[in-house]
C-alpha positions in Angstrom: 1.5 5.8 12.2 4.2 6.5 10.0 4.8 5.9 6.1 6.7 3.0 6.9 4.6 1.5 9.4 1.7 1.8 6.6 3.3 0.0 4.2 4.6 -2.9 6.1 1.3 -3.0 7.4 0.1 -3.5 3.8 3.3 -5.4 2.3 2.2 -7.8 5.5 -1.4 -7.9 4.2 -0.3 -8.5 0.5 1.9 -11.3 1.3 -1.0 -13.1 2.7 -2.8 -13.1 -0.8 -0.4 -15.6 -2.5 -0.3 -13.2 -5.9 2.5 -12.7 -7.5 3.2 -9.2 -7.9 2.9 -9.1 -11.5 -0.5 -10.8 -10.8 -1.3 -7.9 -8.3 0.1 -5.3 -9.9 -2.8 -6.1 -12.5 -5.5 -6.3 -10.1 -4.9 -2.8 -8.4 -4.4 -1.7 -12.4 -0.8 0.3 -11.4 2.4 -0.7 -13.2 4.3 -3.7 -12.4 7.4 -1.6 -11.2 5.2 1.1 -9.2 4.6 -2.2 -7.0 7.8 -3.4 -7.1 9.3 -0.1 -5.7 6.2 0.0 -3.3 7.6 -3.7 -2.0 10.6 -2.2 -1.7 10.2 0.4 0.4 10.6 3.2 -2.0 8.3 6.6 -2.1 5.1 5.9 -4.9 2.6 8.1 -5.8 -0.5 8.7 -3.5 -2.9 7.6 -6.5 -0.9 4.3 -6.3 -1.1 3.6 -2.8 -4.6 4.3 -2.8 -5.3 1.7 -5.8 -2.7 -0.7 -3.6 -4.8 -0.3 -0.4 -8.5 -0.8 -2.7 -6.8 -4.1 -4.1 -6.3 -5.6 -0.1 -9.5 -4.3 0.5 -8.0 -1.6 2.9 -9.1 2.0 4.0 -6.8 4.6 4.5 -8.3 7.5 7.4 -6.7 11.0 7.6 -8.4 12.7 10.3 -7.1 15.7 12.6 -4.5 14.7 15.4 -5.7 15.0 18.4 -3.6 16.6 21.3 -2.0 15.1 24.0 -0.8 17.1 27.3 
């Protein structure tokens, strides 16, 4: 998965809370505009993403790729 395709993923979840995002920016306890530039596609701190992904009761994984041949 790409960075992208993460957080459209999440923007997708997020839109299905019906919080504003001043409203969820408070309850994932990051600044209002760290969410607005995460709804708009721009690069946020990993911290943040991992507070934003707690918040929509998501897990991130990193894990070893596995190959492919």
């Amino acid at each position: 998965m790409t960075a992208n395709e993460i957080a459209r993923k999440m923007q997708r979840v997020y839109a299905r809370t019906g919080m504003t995002w001043h409203q969820f920016a408070e309850k994932a306890e990051i600044g209002y505009n760290t969410f607005r530039f995460f709804l708009n596609s721009k690069n946020i701190r990993l911290d943040s993403l991992l507070k934003i992904a707690e918040a929509l009761n998501l897990e991130i994984i990193v894990r070893e790729k596995t190959e492919t041949k």
